[in-house]
C-alpha positions, -999 to +999 in steps of 0.1 A: +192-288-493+177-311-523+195-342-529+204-332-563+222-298-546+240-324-524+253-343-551+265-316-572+283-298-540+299-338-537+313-332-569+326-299-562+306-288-591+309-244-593+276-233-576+268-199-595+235-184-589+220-194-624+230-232-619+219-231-581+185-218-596+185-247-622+191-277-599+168-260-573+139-262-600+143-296-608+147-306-569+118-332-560+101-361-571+080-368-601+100-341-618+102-342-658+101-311-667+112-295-705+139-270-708+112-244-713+095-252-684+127-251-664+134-217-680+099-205-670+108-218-639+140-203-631+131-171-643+107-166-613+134-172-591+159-152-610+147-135-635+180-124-653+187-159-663+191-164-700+184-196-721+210-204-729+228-207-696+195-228-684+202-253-720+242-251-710+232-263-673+208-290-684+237-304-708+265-302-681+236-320-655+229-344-679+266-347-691+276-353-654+254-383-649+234-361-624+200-353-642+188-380-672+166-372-704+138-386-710+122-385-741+086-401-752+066-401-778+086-376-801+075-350-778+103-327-761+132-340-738+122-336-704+149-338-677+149-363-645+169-358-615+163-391-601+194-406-620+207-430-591+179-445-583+167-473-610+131-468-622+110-468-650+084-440-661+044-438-667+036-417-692-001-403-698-009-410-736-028-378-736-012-353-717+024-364-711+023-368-677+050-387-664+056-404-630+087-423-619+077-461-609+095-486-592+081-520-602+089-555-584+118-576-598+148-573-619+135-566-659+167-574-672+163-611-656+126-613-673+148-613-708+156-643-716+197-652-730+176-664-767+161-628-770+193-610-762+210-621-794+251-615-781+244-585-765+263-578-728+227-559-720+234-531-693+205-518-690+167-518-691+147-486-697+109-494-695+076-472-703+041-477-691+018-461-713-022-451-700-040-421-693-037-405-660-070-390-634-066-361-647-075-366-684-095-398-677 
């Protein structure tokens, strides 16, 4: 079972078919896939699943604190089920590939208290931008 099946079956979360489908496709690493692509996705598995219960699912995942979007660029929201384990992404300037990083050292530290200007910071999200093999 993928961790993000666990998790959800911790919360006692309603396992229907369609949202079993739905966590299933984003199960793995690296995963940043669009709602369209997890449509696409799901619909091989079970192809009576409608858009709108894969948008619903998304927003309930993301709504849970289960599944995080990520958005870069302006281009469409993609959805990462690696939401409880800190990281940052590296997104392909050309493409839009994105890969999940876990970089040495706490980024929130490298800010100094001058540059936070009051703020109780909580957070760091950080994107390295390049171009990937693939389009190299």
């Amino acid at each position: 079972m993928s961790d993000l099946l666990e998790r959800l079956r911790g919360r006692g979360w309603r396992m229907t078919a369609q949202r079993r489908v739905v966590a299933e496709v984003l199960d793995g690493e690296h995963i940043h896939l669009t709602a369209d692509e997890v449509l696409a996705r799901a619909t091989t598995r079970l192809p009576e699943i409608s858009r709108a219960t894969v948008y619903n699912t998304l927003g309930e995942l993301v709504s849970l604190g289960e599944v995080t979007e990520v958005t870069t660029d302006g281009r469409a929201k993609r959805y990462d089920p690696n939401a409880h384990r800190p990281h940052h992404h590296l997104v392909c300037s050309r493409c839009g590939a994105i890969r999940d990083v876990h970089p040495d050292g706490d980024p929130l530290a490298a800010l100094p208290a001058s540059e936070r200007f009051g703020f109780a910071v909580s957070g760091v999200e950080m994107t390295y931008r390049g171009v990937c093999p693939d389009c190299a």
